[in-house]
PDB file of N, H, CA, C and O in Angstrom:
ATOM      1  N   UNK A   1     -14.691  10.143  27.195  1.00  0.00           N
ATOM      2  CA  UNK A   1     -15.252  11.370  26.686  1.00  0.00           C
ATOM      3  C   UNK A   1     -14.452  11.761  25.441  1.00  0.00           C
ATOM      4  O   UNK A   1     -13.240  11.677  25.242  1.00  0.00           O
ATOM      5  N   UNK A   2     -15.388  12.187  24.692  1.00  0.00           N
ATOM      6  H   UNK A   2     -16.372  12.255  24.853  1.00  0.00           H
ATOM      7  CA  UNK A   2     -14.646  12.389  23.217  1.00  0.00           C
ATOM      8  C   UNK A   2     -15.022  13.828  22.955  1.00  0.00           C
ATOM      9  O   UNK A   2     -16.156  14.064  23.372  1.00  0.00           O
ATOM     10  N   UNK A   3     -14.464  14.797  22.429  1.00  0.00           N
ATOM     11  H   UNK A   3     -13.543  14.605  22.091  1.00  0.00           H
ATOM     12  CA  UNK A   3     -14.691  16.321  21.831  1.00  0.00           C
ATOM     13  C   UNK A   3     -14.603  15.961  20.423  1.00  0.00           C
ATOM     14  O   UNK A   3     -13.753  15.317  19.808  1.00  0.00           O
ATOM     15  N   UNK A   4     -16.024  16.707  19.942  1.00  0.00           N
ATOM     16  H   UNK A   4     -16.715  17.230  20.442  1.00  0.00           H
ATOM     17  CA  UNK A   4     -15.707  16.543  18.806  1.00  0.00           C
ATOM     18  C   UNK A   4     -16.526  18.105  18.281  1.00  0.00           C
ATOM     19  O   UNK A   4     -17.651  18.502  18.586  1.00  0.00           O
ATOM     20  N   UNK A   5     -15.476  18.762  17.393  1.00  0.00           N
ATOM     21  H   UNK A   5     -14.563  18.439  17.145  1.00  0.00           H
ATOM     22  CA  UNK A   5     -15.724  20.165  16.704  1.00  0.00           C
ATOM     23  C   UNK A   5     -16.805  19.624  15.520  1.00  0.00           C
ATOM     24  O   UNK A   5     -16.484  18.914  14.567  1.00  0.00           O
ATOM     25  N   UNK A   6     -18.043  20.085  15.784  1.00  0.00           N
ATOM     26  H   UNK A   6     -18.304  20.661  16.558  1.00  0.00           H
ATOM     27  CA  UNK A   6     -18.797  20.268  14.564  1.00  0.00           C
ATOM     28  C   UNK A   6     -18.527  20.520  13.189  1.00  0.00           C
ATOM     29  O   UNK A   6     -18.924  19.890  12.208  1.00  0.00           O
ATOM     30  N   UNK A   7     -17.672  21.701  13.259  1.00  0.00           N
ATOM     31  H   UNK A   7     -17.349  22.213  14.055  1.00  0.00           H
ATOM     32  CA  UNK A   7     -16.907  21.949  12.115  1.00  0.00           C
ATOM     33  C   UNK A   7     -15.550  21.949  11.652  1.00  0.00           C
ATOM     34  O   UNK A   7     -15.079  22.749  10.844  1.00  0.00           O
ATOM     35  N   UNK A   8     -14.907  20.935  12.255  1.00  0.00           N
ATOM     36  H   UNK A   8     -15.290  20.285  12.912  1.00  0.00           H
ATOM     37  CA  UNK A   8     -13.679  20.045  11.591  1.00  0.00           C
ATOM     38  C   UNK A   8     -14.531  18.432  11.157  1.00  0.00           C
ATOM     39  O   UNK A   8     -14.321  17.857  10.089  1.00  0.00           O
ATOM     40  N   UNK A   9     -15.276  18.030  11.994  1.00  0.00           N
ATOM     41  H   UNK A   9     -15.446  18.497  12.862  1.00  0.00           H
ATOM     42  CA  UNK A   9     -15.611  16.376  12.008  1.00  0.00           C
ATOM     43  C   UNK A   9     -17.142  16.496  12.392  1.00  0.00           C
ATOM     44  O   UNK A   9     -17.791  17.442  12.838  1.00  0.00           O
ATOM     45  N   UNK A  10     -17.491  15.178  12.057  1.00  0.00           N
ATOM     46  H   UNK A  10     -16.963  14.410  11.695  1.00  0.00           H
ATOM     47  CA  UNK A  10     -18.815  14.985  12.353  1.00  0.00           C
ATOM     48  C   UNK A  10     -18.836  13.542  13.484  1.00  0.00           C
ATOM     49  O   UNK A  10     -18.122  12.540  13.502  1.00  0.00           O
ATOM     50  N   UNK A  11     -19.865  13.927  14.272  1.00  0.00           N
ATOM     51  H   UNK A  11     -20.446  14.741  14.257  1.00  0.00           H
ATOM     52  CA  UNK A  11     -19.836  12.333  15.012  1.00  0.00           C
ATOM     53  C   UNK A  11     -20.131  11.356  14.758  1.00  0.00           C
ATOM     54  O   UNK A  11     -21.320  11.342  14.437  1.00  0.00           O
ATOM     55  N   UNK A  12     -19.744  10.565  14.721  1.00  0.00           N
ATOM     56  H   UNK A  12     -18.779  10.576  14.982  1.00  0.00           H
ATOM     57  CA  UNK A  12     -20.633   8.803  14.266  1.00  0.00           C
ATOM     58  C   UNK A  12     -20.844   8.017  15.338  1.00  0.00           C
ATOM     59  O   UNK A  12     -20.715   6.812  15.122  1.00  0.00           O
ATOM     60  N   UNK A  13     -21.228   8.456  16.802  1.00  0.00           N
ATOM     61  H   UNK A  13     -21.333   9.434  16.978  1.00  0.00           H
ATOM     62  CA  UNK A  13     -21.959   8.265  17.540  1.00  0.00           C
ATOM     63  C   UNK A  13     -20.609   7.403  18.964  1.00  0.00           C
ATOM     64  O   UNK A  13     -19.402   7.248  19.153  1.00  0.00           O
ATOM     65  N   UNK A  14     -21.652   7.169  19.447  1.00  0.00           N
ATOM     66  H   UNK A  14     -22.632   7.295  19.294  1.00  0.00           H
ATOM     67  CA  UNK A  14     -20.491   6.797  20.716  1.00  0.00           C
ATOM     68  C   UNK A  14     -19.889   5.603  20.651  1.00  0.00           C
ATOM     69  O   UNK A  14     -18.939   5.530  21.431  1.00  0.00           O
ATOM     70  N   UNK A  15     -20.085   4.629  20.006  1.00  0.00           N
ATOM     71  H   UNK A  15     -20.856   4.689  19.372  1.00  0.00           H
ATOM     72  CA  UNK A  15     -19.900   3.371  19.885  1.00  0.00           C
ATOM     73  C   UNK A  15     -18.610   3.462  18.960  1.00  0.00           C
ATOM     74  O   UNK A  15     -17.523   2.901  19.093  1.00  0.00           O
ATOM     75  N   UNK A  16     -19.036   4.288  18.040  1.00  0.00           N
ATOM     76  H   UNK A  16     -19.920   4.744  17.933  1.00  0.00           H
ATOM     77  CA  UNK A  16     -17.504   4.257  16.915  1.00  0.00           C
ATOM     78  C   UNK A  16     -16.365   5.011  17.446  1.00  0.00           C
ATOM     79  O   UNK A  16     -15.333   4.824  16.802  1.00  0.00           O
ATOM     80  N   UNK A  17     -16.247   5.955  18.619  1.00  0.00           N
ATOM     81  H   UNK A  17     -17.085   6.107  19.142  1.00  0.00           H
ATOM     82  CA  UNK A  17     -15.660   6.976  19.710  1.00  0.00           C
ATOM     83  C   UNK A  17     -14.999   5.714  20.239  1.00  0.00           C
ATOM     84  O   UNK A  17     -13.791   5.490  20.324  1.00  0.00           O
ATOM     85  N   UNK A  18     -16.019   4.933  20.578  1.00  0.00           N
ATOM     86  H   UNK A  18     -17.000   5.116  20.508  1.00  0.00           H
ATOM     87  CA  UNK A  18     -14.953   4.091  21.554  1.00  0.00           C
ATOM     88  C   UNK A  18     -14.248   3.216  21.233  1.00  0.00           C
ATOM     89  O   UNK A  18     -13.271   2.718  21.793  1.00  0.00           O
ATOM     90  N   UNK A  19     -14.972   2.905  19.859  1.00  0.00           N
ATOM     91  H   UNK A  19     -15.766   3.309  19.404  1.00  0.00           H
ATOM     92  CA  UNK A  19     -14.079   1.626  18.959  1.00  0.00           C
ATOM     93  C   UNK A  19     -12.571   2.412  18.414  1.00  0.00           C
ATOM     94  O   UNK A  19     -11.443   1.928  18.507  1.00  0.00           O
ATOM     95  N   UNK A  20     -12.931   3.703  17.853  1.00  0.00           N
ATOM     96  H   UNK A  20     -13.847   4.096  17.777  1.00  0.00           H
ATOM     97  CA  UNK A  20     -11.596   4.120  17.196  1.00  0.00           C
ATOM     98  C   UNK A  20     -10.892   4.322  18.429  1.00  0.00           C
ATOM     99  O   UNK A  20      -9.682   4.334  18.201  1.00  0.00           O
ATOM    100  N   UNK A  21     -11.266   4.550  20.133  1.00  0.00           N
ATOM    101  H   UNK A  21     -12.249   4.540  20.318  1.00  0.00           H
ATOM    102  CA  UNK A  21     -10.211   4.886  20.778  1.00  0.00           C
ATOM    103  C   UNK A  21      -9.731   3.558  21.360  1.00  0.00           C
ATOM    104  O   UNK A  21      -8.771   3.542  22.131  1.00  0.00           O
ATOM    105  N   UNK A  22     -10.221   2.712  21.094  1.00  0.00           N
ATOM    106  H   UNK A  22     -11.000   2.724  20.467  1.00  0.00           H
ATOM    107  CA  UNK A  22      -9.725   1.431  21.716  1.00  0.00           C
ATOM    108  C   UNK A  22      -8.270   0.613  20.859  1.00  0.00           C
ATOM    109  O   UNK A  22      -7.228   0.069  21.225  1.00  0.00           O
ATOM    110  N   UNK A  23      -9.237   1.049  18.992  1.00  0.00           N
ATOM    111  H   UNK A  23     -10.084   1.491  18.694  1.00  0.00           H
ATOM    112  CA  UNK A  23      -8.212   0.802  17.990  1.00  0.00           C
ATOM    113  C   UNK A  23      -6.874   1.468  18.077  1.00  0.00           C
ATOM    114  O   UNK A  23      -5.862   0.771  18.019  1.00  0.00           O
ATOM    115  N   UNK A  24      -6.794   2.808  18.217  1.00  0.00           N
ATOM    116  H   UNK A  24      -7.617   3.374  18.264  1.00  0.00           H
ATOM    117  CA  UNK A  24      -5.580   3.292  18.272  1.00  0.00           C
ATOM    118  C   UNK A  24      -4.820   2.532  19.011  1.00  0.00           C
ATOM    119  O   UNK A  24      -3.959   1.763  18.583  1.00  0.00           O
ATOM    120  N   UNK A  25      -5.323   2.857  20.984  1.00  0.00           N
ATOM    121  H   UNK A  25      -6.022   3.481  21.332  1.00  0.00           H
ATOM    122  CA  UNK A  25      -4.507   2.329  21.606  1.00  0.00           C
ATOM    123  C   UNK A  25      -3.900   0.922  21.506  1.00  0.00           C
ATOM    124  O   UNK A  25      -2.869   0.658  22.125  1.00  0.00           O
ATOM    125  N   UNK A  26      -4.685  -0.222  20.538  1.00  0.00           N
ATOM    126  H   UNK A  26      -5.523  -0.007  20.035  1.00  0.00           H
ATOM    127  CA  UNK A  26      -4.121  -1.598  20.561  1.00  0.00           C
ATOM    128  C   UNK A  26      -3.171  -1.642  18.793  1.00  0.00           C
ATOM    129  O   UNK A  26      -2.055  -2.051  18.472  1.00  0.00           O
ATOM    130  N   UNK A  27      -3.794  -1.290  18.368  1.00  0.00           N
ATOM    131  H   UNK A  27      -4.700  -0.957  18.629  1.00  0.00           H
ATOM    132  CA  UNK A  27      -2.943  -1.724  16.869  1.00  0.00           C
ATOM    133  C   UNK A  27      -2.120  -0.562  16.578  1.00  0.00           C
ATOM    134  O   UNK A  27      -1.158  -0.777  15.840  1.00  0.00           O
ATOM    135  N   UNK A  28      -2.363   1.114  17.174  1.00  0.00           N
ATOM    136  H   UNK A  28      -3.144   1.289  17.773  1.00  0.00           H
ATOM    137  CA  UNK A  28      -0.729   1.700  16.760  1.00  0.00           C
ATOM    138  C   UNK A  28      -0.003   2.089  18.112  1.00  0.00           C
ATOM    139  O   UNK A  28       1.215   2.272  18.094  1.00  0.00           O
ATOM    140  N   UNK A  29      -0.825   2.236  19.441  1.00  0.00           N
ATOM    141  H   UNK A  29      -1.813   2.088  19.456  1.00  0.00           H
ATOM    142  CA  UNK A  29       0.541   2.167  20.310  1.00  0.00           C
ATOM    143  C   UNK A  29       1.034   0.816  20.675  1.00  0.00           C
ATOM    144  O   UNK A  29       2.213   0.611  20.961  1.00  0.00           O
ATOM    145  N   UNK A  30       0.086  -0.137  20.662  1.00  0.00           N
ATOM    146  H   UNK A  30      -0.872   0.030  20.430  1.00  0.00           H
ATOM    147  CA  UNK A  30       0.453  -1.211  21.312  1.00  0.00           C
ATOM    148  C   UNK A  30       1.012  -2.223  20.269  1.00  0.00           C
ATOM    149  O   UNK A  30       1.602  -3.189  20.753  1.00  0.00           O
ATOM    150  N   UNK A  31       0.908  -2.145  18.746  1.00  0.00           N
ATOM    151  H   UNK A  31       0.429  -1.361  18.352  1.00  0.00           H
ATOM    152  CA  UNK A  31       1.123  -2.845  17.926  1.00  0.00           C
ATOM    153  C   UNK A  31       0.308  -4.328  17.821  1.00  0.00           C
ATOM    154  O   UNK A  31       0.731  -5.242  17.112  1.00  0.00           O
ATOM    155  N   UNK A  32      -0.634  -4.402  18.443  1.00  0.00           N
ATOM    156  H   UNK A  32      -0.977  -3.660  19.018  1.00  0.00           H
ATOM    157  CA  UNK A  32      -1.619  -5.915  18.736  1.00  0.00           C
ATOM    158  C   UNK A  32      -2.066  -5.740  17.202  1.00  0.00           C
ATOM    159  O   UNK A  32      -1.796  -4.787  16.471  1.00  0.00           O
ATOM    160  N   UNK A  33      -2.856  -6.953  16.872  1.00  0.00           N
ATOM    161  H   UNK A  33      -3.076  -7.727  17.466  1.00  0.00           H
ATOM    162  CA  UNK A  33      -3.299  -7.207  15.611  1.00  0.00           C
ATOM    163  C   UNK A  33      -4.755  -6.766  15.569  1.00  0.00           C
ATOM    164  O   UNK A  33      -5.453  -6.689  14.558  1.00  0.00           O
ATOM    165  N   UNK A  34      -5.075  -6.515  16.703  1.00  0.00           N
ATOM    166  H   UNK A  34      -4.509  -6.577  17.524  1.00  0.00           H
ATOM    167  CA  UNK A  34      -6.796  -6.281  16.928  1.00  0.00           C
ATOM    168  C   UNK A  34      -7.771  -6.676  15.636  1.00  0.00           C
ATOM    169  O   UNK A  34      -8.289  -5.836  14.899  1.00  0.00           O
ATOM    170  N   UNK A  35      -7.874  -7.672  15.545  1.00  0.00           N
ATOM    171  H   UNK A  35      -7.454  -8.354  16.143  1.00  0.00           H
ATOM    172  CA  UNK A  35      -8.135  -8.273  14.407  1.00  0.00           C
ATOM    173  C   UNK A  35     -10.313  -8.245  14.364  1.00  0.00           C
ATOM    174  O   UNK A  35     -11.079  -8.148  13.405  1.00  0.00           O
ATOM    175  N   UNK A  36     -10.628  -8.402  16.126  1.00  0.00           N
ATOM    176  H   UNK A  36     -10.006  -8.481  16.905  1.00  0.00           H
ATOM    177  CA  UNK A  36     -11.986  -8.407  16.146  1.00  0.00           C
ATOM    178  C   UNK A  36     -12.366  -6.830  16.298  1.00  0.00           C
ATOM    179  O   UNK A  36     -13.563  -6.556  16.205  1.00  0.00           O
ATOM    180  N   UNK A  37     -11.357  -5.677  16.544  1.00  0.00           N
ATOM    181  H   UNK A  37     -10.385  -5.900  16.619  1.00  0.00           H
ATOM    182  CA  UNK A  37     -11.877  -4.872  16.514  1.00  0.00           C
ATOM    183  C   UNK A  37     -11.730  -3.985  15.283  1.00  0.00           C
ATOM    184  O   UNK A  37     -12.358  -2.955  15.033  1.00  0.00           O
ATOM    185  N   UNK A  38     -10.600  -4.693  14.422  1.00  0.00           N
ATOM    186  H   UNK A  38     -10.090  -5.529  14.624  1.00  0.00           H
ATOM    187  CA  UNK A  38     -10.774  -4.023  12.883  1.00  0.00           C
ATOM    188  C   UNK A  38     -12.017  -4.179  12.107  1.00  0.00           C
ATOM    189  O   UNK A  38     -12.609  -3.430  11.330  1.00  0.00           O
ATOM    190  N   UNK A  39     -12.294  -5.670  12.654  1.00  0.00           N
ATOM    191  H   UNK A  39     -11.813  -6.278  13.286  1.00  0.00           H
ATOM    192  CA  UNK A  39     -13.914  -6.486  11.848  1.00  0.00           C
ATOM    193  C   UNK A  39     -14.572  -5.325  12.411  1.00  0.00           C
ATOM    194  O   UNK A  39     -15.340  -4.771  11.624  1.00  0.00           O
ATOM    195  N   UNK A  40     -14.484  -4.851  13.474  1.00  0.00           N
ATOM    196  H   UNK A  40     -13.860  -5.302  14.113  1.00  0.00           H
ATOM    197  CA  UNK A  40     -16.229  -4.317  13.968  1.00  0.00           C
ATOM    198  C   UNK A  40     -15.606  -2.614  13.251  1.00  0.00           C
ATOM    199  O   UNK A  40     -16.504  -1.781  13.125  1.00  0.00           O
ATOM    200  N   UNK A  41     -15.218  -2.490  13.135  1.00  0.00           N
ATOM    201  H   UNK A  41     -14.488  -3.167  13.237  1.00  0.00           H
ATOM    202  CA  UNK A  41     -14.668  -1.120  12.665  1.00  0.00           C
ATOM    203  C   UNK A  41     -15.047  -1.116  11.363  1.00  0.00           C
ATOM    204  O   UNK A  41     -15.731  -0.149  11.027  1.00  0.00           O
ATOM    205  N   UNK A  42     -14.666  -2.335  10.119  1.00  0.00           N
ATOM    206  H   UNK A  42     -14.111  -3.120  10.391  1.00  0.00           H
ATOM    207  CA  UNK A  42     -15.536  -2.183   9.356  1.00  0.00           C
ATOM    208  C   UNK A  42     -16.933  -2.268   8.864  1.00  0.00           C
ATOM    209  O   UNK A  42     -17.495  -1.955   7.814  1.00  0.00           O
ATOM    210  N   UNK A  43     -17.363  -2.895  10.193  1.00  0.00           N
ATOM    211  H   UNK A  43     -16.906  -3.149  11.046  1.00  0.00           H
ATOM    212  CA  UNK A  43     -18.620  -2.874  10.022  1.00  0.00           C
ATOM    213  C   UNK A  43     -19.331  -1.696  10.469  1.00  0.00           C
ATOM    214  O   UNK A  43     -19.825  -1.238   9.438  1.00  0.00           O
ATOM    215  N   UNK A  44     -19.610  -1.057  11.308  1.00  0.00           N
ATOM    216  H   UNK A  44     -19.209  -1.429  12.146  1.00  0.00           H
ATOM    217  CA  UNK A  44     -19.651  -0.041  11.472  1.00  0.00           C
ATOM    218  C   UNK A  44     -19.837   0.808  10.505  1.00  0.00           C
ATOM    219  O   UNK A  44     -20.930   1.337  10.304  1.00  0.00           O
ATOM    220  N   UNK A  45     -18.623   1.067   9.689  1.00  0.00           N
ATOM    221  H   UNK A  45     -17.735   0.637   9.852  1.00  0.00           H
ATOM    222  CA  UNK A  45     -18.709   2.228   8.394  1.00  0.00           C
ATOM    223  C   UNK A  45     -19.328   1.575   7.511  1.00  0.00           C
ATOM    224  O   UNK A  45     -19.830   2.347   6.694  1.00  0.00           O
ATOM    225  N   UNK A  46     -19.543   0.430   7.276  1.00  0.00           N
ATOM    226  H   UNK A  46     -19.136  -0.197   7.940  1.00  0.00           H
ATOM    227  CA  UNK A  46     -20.436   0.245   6.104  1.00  0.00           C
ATOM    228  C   UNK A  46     -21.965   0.321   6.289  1.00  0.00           C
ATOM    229  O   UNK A  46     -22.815   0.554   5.429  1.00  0.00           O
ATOM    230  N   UNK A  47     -22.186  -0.029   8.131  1.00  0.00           N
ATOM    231  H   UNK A  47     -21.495  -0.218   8.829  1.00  0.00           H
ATOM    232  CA  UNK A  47     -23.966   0.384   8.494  1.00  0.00           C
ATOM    233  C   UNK A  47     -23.938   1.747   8.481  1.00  0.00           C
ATOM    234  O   UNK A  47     -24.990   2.282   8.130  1.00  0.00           O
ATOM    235  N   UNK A  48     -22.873   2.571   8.814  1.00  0.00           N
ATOM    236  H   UNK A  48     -22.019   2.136   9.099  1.00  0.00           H
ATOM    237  CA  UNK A  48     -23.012   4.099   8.675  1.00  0.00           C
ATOM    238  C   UNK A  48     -23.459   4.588   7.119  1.00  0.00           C
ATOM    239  O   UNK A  48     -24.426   5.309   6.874  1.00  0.00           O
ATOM    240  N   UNK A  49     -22.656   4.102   6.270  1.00  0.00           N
ATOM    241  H   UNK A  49     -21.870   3.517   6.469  1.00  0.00           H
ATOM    242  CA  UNK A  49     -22.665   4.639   5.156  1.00  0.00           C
ATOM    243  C   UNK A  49     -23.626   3.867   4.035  1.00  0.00           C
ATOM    244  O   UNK A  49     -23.793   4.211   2.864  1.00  0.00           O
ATOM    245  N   UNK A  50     -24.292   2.567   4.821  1.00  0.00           N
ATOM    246  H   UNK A  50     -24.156   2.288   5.772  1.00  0.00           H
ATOM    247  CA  UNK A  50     -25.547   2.108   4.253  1.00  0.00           C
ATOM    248  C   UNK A  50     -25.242   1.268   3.043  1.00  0.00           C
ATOM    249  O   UNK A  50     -25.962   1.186   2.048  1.00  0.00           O
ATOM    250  N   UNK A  51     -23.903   0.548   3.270  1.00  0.00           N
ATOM    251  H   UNK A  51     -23.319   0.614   4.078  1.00  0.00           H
ATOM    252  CA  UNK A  51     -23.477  -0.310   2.182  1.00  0.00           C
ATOM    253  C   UNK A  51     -23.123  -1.814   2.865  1.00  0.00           C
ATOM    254  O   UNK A  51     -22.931  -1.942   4.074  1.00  0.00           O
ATOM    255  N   UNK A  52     -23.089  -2.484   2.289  1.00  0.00           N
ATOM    256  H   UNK A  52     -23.245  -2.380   1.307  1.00  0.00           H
ATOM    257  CA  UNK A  52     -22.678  -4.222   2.503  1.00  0.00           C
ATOM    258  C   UNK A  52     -20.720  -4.486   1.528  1.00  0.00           C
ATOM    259  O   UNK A  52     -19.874  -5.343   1.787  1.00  0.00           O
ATOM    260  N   UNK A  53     -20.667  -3.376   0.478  1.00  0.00           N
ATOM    261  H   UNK A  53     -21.353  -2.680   0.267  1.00  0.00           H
ATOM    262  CA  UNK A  53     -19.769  -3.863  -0.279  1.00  0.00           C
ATOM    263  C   UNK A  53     -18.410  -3.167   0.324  1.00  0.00           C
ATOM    264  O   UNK A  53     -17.437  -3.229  -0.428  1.00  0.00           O
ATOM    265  N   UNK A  54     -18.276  -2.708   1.208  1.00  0.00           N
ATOM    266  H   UNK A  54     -19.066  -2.657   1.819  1.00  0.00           H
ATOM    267  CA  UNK A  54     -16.591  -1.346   1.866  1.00  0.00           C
ATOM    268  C   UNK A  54     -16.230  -2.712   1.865  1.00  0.00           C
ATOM    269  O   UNK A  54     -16.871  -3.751   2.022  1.00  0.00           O
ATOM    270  N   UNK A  55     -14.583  -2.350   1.565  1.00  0.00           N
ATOM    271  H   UNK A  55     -14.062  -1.505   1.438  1.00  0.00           H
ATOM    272  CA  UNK A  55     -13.501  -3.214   1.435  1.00  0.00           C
ATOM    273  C   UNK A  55     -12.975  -3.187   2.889  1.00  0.00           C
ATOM    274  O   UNK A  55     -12.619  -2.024   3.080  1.00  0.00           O
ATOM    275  N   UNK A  56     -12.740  -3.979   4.091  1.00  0.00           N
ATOM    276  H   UNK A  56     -13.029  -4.923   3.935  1.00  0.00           H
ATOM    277  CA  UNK A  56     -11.852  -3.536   5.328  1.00  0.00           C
ATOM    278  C   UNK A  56     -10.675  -2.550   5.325  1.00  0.00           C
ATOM    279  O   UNK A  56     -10.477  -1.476   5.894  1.00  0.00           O
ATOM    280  N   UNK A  57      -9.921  -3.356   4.420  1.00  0.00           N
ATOM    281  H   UNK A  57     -10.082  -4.229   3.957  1.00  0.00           H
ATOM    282  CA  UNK A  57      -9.061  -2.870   4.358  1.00  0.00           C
ATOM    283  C   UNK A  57      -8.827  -1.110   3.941  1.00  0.00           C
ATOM    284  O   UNK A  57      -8.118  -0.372   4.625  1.00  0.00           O
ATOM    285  N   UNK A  58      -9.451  -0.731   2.905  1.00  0.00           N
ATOM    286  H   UNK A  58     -10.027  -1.330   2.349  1.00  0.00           H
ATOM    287  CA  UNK A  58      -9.595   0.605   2.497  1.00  0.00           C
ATOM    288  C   UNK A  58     -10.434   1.450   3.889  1.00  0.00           C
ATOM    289  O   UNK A  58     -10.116   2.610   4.150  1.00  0.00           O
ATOM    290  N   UNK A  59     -11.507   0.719   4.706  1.00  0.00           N
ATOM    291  H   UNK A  59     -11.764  -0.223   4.494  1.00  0.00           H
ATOM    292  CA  UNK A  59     -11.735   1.274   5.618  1.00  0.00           C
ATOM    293  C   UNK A  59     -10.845   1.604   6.607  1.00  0.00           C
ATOM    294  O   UNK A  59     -10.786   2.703   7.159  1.00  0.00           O
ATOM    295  N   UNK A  60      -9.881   0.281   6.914  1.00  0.00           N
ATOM    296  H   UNK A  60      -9.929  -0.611   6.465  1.00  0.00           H
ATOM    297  CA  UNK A  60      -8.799   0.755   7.808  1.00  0.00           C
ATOM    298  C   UNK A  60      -7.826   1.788   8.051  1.00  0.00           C
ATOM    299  O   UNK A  60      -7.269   2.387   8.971  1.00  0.00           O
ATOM    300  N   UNK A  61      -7.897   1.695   6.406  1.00  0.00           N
ATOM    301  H   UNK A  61      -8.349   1.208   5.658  1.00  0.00           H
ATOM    302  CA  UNK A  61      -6.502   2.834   5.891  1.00  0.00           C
ATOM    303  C   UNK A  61      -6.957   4.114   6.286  1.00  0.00           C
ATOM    304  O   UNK A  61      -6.334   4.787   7.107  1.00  0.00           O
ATOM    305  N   UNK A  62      -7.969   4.477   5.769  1.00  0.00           N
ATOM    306  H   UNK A  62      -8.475   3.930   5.102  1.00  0.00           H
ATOM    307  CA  UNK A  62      -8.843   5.457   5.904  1.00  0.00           C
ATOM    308  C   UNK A  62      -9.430   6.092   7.450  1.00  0.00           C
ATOM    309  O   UNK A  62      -9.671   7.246   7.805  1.00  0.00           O
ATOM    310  N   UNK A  63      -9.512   5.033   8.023  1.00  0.00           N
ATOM    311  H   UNK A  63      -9.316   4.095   7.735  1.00  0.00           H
ATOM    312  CA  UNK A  63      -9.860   5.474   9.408  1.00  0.00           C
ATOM    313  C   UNK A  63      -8.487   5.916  10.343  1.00  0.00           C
ATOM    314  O   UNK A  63      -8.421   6.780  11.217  1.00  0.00           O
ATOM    315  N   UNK A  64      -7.260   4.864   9.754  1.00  0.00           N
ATOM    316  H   UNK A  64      -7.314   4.162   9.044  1.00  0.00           H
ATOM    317  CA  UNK A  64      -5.989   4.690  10.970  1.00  0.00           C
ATOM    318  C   UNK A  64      -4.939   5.258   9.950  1.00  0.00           C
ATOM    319  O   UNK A  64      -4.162   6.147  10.297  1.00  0.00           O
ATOM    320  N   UNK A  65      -4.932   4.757   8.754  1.00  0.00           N
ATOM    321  H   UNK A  65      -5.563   4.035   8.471  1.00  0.00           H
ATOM    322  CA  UNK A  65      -3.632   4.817   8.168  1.00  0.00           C
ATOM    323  C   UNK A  65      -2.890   3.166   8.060  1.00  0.00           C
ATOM    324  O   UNK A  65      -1.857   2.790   7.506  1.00  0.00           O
ATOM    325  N   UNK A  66      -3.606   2.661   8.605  1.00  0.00           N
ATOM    326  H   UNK A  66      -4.445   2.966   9.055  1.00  0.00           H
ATOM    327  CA  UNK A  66      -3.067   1.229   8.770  1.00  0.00           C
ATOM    328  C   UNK A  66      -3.671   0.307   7.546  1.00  0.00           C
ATOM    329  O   UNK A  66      -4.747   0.429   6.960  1.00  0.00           O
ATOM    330  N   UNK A  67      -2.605  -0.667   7.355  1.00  0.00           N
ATOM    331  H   UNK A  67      -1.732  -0.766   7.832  1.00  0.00           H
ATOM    332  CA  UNK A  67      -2.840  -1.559   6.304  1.00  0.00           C
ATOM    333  C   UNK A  67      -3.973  -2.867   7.116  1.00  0.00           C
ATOM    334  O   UNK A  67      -4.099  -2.973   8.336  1.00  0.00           O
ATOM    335  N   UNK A  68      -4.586  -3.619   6.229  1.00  0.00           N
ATOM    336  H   UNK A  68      -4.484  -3.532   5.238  1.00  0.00           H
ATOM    337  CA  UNK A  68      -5.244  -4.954   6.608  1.00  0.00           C
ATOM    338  C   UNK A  68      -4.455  -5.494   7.286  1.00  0.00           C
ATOM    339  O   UNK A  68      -3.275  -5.231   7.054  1.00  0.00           O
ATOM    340  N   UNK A  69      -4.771  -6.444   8.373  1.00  0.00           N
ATOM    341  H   UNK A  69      -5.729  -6.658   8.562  1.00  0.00           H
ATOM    342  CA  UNK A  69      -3.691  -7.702   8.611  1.00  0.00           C
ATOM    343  C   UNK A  69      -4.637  -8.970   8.104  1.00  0.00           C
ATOM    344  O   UNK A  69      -5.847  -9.198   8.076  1.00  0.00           O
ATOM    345  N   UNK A  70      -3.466  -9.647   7.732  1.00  0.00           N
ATOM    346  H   UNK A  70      -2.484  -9.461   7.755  1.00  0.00           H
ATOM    347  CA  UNK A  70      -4.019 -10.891   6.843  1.00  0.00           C
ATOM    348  C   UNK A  70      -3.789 -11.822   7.615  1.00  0.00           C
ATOM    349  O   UNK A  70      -4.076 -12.976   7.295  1.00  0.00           O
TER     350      UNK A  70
END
């Protein structure tokens, strides 16, 4: 279950709820490389935002604060 304030954030539906809560817990508490769930993370924001060209990496940063892993 996710809370989300209308007017701090907007939702991007349940699927991305569970991806960003899965991301946290593996790549910043757990330090894992989550490498298939960064892929789906950027994919995600680019079907959200209706583009093919988002960079991962700038998505990552943007979503976590976290750099690409290469």
């Amino acid at each position: 279950m996710v809370e989300v304030d209308g007017k701090r954030s907007r939702s991007r539906g349940d699927e991305f709820d569970c991806l960003m809560m899965e991301l946290v817990i593996s790549a910043i508490v757990l330090g894992e490389p989550a490498a298939e769930l960064r892929t789906r993370l950027a994919e995600l924001t680019a079907q959200a935002a209706g583009r093919s060209d988002l960079p991962s990496g700038v998505v990552e940063h943007s979503a976590l604060g976290l750099r690409s892993e290469s």
